[in-house]
N, C-alpha and C positions, 0 to 999 in steps of 0.2 A: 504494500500500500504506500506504495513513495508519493501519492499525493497527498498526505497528513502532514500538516505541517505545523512540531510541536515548538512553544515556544515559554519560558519561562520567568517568572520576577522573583526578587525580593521586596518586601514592602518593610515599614520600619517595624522595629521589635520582632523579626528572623520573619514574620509571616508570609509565608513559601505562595507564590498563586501559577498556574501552569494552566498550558490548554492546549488542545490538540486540533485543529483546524481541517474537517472532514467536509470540504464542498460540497460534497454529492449526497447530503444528507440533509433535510428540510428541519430536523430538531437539534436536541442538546442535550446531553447528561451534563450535571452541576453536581457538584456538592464538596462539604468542607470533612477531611479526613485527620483524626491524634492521633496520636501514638501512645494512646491512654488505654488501657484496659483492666480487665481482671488482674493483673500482677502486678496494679499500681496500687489496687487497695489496701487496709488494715486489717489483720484478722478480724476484729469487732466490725467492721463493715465490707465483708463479702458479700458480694453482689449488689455493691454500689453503683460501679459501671454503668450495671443494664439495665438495674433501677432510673439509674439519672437520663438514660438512651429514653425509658419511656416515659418519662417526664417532663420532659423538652418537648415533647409535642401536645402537653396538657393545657397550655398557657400561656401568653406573657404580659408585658402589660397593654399590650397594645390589641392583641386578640388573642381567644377562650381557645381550647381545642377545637369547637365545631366552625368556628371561623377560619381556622388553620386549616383545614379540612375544606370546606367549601372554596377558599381561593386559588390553592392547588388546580384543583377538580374542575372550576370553573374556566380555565382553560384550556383543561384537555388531559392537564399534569397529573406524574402523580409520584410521591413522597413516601420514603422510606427510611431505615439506617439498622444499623448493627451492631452488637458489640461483639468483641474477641476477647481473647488473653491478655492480645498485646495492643489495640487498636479499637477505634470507634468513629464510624462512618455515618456522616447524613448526607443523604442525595435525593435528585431529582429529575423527574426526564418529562421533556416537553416541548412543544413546539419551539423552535430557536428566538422567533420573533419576542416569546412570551418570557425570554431567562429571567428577567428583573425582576420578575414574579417568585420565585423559587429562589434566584440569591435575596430578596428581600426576607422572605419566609424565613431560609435556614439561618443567615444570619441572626433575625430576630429569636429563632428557638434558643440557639445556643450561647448568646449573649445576654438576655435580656428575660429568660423561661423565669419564672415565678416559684413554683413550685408549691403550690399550694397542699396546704395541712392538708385541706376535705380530697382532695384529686390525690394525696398522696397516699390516704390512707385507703383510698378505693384501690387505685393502682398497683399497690403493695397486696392486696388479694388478689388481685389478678396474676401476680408474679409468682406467688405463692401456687396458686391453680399451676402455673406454667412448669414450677418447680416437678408439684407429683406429676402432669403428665411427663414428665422425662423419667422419674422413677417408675413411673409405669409400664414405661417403652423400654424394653430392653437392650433394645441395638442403640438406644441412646445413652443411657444409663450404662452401659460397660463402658465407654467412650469416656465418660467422666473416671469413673475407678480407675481406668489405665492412665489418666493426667495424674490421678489422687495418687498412682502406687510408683508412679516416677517420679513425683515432685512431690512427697509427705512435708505436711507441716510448711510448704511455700508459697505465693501464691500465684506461681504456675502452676500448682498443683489444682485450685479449687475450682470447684466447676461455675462455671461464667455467669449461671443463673443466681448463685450464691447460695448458702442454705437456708433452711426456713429460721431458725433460731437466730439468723445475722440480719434477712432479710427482714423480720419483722420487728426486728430492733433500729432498724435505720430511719431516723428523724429528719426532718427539714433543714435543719440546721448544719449536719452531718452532709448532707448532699451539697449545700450550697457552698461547704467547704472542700469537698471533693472536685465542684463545679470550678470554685475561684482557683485552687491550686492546682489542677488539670488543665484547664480547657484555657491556656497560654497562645499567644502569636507564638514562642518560638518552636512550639510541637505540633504544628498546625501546616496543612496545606491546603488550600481552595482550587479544585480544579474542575472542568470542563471541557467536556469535548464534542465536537460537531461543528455543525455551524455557529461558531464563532471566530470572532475576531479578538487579538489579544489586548491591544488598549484598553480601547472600550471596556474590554471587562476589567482587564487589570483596575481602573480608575472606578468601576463597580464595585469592587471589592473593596479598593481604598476607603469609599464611603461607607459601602454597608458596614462593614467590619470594624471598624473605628474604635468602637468600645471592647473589643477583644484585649484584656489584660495580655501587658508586658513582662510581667513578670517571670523569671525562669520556672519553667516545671523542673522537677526534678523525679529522674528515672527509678525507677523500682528496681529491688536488691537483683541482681545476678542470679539466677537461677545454679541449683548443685543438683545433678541426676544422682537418684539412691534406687530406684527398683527394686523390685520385691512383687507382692501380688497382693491381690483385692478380691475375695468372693465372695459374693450375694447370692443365698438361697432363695431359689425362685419354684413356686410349683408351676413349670412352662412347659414345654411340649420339646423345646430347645434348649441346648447348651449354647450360651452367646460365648464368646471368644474373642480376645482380643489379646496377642504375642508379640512385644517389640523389645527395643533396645536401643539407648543412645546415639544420637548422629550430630552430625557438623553443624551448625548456626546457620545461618540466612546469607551472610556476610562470610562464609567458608569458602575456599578455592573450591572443597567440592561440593556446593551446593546442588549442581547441576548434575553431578552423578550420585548423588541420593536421589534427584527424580527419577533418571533412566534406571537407575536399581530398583525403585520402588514399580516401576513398568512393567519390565522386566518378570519381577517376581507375579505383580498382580495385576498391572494394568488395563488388562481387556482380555478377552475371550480367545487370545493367542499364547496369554501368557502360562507363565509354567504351575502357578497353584489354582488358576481356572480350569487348567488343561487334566492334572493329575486330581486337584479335589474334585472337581463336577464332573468333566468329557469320561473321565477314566475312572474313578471308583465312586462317581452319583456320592460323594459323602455331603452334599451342603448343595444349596440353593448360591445362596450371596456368599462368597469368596474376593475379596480383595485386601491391598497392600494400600500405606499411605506413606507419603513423608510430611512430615508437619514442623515448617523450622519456625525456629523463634531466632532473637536475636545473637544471644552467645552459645545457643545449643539448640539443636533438634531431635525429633524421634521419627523410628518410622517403624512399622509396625505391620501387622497382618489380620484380618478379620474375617471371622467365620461363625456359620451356626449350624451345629446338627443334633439328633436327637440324643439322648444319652445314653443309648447302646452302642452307638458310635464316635462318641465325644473322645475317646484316650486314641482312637487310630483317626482323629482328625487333628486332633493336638501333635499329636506324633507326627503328620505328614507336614504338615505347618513349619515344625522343629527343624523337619529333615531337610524342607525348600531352602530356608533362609540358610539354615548350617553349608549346603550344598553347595550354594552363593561364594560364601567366605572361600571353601576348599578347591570347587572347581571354575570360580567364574562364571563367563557367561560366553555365548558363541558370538561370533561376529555377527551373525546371521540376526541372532536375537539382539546386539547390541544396536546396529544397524535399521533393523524396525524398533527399537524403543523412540531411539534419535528421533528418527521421521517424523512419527507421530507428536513426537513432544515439538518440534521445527511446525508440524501443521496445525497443532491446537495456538500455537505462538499466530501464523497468522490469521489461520479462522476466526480468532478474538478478536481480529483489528476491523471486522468488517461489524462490529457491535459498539456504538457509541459509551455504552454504560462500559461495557469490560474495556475499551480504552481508557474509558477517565480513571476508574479504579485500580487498573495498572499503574498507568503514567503516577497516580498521586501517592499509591502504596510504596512502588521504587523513588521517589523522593525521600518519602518519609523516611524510608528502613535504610536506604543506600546513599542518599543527596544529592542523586540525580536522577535524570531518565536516563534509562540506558535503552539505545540503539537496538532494533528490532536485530539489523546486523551483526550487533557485538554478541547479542544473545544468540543468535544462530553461529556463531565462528564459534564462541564458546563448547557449546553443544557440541558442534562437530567433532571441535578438543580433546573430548574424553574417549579414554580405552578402554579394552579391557580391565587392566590392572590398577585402573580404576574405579571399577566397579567391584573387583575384591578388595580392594585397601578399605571400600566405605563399609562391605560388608563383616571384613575382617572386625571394623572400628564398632560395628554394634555392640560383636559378640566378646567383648575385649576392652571396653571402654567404662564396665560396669554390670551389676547380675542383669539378666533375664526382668522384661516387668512383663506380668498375667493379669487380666482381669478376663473373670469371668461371673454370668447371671443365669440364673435357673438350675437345673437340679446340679449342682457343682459337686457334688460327691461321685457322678460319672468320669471327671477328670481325675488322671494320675495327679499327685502330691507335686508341690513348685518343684523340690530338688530333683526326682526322677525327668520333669521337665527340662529343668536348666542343664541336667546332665548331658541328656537327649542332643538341645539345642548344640552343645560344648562338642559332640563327639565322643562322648565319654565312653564309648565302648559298646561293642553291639548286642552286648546281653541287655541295655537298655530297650533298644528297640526290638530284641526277640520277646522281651516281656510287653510291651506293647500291642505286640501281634497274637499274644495268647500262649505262650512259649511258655512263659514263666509268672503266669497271671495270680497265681494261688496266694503270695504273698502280699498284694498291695493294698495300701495304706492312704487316705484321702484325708487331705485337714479342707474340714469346708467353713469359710470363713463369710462376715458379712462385707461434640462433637464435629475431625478425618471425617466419616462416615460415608466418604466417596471412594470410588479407585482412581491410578490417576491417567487410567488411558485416556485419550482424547480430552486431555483437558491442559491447561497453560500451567506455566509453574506457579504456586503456592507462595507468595511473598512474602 
């Protein structure tokens, strides 16, 4: 797509504003991106974040939620945002003519939100409801235990909704300090993409944004990977499953070969744990791999679900793919079509205004700049094989095994038999997984990746 034409500012107090200039496009994606998430908060206010993501659109002084709402909509728009671990996103898409519409909006949410007692305290039930639906949903809810049993007691560890006991502890007062000491010009980016033009908006932003506090945010501790396991007994019909291990940061040389590994192992209906759990021994439905970076580390991992007559020889194959990785690599063949695919989700993204601006504004935030669709593809090209074992090597090597597992968890072998497994520890492991030597075994049952990454761009 060499006719996008990106281009970027400074404005005072670091605030970042970029835009990506796509002629052939009659609309716009807008919106303002931090670098604030879940692992900025306090143990006593987890799930602050996504608390304050849905508070912002309750109010401000100038209009209610249902006005927030109606002016969106009444041009055609329509308004979103997110939160993460690491990050918190408000955007907007709509006709191009109409942008002032949507930077006036989001500016006023996140500068200006109110946050009122009575909306807060309705809102905080609603967050709560959103809570247990995730412990109810088990392909969600292991997803959270594998953050919780890699990151114990951090808070990359905690899950993004936060818990009920923190959540229902969180005050006005509390948010609006969360608010002022977050939500800084210098962790901030405002970007857009489509039809626009950059002045013009650059000098849009200068105005709307005005009241955005200068003051430094300050970054959340460093994360330390400990691993270990998490299991929730479920009376379900499945064993959920989730097997990873430490990897490279965002900011790693091998960033880019934790994705093709993770492709690789799971990334589409070619790959090697699609091919041998479903094609080849029907053990599971949903089979895939994720890389998930954060800033100074990442993880990447593998997910699965099957019934509990079959959960220790789906653990066990799980084990055997990634171990496999580390010892024998990967084939050219397969390295080859990882690349590709990761080269063609890179530019099938470019022909979607939204997955442009949330690129473009993510790789500022995490990196401090846009990097070149080209530099990203020469990159890619870059990696080898012996790349792709060094990063798997670095899983299994960089610290234990982390497990989470939900529903009947007493059909999985015990973490150590596991981590053995994974390690290579010897094939009397895996003869007692196949039934060889089953008479002896021993279960401690204890108490969202959620994609693959074929055809999909990389994970920022």
């Amino acid at each position: 797509m060499s006719d996008i034409e990106h281009r970027s500012s400074e404005l005072e107090g670091g605030l970042r504003v970029a835009t990506a200039r796509l002629p052939h496009v009659a609309t716009v994606a807008v919106g303002i991106w931090f670098d604030v998430g879940t692992r900025d908060e306090r143990p006593e206010e987890a799930g602050a974040a996504h608390l304050l993501e849905h508070m912002a659109f309750k109010g401000t002084g100038r209009r209610d939620a249902r006005r927030i709402a109606e002016e969106i909509e009444s041009v055609g728009g329509s308004l979103d945002a997110h939160t993460s671990r690491d990050h918190t996103a408000y955007y907007a898409r709509l006709l191009a003519e109409d942008m002032p519409v949507a930077v006036d909006i989001l500016a006023d949410i996140v500068q200006h939100a109110t946050l009122d007692a009575d909306e807060l305290a309705r809102e905080r039930q609603v967050v709560l409801q959103e809570i247990a639906e995730v412990c109810d949903t088990p392909d969600d809810l292991v997803f959270d235990l594998f953050q919780e049993a890699a990151f114990p007691d951090q808070p990359l560890g905690w899950p993004i909704l936060g818990r009920r006991e923190t959540v229902a502890g969180i005050e006005r007062e509390r948010l609006l300090a969360f608010l002022r000491d977050h939500y800084v010009r210098g962790r901030a980016v405002v970007a857009a993409a489509g039809r626009v033009e950059h002045e013009p908006f650059l000098e849009l932003v200068r105005e709307r944004f005005a009241d955005l506090a200068e003051m430094p945010g300050e970054e959340g501790p460093a994360a330390r990977y400990v691993g270990g396991e998490r299991r929730v007994e479920r009376d379900l019909d499945q064993v959920h499953i989730v097997l990873g291990g430490p990897a490279p940061g965002r900011q790693h040389r091998d960033f880019f070969a934790c994705h093709l590994l993770s492709n690789i192992l799971g990334g589409g209906m070619s790959s090697r744990l699609f091919q041998e759990v479903r094609e080849k021994r029907g053990l599971a439905y949903s089979v895939f791999s994720f890389y998930q970076p954060f800033r100074e580390i990442g993880l990447v991992g593998v997910y699965s679900a099957t019934e509990p007559e079959r959960a220790a020889e789906l653990a066990g194959v799980l084990c055997d793919e990634v171990r496999r990785m580390a010892e024998d690599g990967c084939s050219a063949e397969e390295l080859a079509r990882a690349k590709r695919q990761l080269e063609a989700s890179l530019l099938m993204s470019l022909e979607s205004c939204s997955a442009v601006c949330e690129d473009m504004a993510r790789q500022i935030l995490f990196f401090g700049r846009r990097i070149p669709v080209a530099e990203l593809i020469a990159r890619i090209r870059a990696i080898e094989t012996s790349d792709i074992v060094q990063v798997a090597r670095h899983i299994l090597t960089q610290g234990p095994p982390t497990l989470a597992a939900v529903g009947p968890v007493a059909a999985l072998p015990e973490y150590d038999r596991l981590r053995t497994r994974l390690s290579g520890g010897g094939e009397r492991a895996a003869q007692a997984e196949r039934g060889t030597a089953s008479s002896g075994r021993n279960h401690n049952s204890k108490d969202s990746p959620g994609a693959g990454s074929g055809g999909e761009p990389p994970r920022w």
